[in-house]
C-alpha positions in Angstrom: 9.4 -36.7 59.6 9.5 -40.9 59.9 6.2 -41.9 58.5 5.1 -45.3 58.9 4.3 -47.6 55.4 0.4 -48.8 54.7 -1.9 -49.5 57.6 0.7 -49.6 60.2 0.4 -45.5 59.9 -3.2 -46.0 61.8 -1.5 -47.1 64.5 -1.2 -43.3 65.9 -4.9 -42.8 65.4 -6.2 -45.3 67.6 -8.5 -44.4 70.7 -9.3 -41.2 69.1 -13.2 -40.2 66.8 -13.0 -40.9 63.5 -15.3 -40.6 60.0 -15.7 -43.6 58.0 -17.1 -43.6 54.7 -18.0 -47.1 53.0 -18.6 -48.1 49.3 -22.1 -48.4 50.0 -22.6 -44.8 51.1 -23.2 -44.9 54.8 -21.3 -42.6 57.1 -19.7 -44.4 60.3 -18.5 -42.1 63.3 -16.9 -43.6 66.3 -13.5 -44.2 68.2 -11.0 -46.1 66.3 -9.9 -49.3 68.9 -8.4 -51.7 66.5 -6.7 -52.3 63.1 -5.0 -55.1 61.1 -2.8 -55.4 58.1 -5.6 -55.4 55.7 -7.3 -52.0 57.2 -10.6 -53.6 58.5 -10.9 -51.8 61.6 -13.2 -52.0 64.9 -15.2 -49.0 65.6 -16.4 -48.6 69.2 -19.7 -46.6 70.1 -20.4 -46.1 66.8 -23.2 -44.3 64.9 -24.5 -44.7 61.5 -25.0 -40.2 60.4 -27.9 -39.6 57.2 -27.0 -36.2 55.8 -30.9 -35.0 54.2 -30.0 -31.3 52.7 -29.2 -29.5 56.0 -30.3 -31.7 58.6 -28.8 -35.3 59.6 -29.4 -37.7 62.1 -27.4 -40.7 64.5 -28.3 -44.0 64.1 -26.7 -45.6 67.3 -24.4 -48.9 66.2 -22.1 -49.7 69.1 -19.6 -52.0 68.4 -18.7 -52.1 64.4 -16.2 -54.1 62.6 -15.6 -52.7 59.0 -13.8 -54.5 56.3 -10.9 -52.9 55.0 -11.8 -52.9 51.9 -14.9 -51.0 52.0 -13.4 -48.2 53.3 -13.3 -44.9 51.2 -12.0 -42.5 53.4 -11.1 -42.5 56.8 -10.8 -39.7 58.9 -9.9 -38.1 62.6 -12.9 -35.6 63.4 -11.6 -32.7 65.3 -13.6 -32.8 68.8 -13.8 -28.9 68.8 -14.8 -27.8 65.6 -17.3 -30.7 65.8 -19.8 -29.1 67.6 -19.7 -26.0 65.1 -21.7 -27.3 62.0 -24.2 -25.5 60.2 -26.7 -28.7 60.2 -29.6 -29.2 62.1 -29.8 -32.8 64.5 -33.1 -34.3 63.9 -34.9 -37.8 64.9 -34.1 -40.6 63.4 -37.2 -41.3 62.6 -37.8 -37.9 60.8 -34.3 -38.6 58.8 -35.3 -41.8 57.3 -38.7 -40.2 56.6 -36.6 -37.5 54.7 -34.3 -39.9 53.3 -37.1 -42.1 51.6 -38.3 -39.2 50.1 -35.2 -37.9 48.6 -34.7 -41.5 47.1 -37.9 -41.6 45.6 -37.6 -38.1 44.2 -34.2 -39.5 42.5 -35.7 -42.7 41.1 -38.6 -40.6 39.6 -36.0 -38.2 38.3 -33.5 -41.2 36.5 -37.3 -43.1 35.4 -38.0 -39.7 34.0 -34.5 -39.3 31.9 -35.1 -42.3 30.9 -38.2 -42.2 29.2 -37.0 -38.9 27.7 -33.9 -40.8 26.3 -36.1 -44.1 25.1 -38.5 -41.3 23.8 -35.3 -39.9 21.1 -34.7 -43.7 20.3 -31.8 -44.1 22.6 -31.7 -46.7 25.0 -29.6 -46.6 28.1 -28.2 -50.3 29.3 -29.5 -51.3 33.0 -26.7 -52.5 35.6 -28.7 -55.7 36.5 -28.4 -56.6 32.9 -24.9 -56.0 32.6 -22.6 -59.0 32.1 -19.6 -58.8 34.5 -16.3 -60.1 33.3 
């Protein structure tokens, strides 16, 4: 098989549906219409998926350049087996709803631990105060 090196191996994916996962956390899905060198890539008719426990919903995006270099993963979503999920499609409103809640649940959760650990005499250090070097 002749593989191509770095990016250039996109090449063959473009014009096809493809998962993108950033850094930040936030799922992209949408056809692949352009790459560089660097892997930032253009995404066309785009939407933004929230996965709440068994239920998700599409934030519609259209047109979305992602840098290269917040790309986790990147990958081609099989148009068959697509429709064939065990999740449930729910408003967006009703998914950011959910989602709120499930953040708030896990900040009470780490404020919680926290105390618990402050409570023993241990003290955890907070990322804001953090120097970076």
């Amino acid at each position: 098989m002749n593989y191509m090196p770095g990016t250039a191996s996109l090449i063959e994916d473009i014009d096809k549906k493809h998962l993108v996962l950033l850094r930040d956390g936030r799922t992209l899905i949408g056809f692949l219409r352009s790459i560089d060198q660097f892997a930032n890539l253009v995404l066309h008719q785009t939407v933004e998926r929230i996965h709440v426990g068994k239920k998700y919903g599409d934030i519609p995006r259209g047109i979305f350049i992602v840098r290269g270099e917040n790309v986790v993963l990147l990958g081609e979503i099989d148009l068959e087996k697509e429709c064939d999920t065990m999740l449930k499609q729910v408003s967006i409103e009703e998914i950011l709803e959910e989602q709120r809640a499930q953040q708030q649940a896990k900040l009470e959760a780490e404020k919680a631990k926290l105390q618990a650990l402050k409570e023993r005499g241990l003290s955890v250090p907070r990322a804001d105060v953090l120097d970076e070097y």
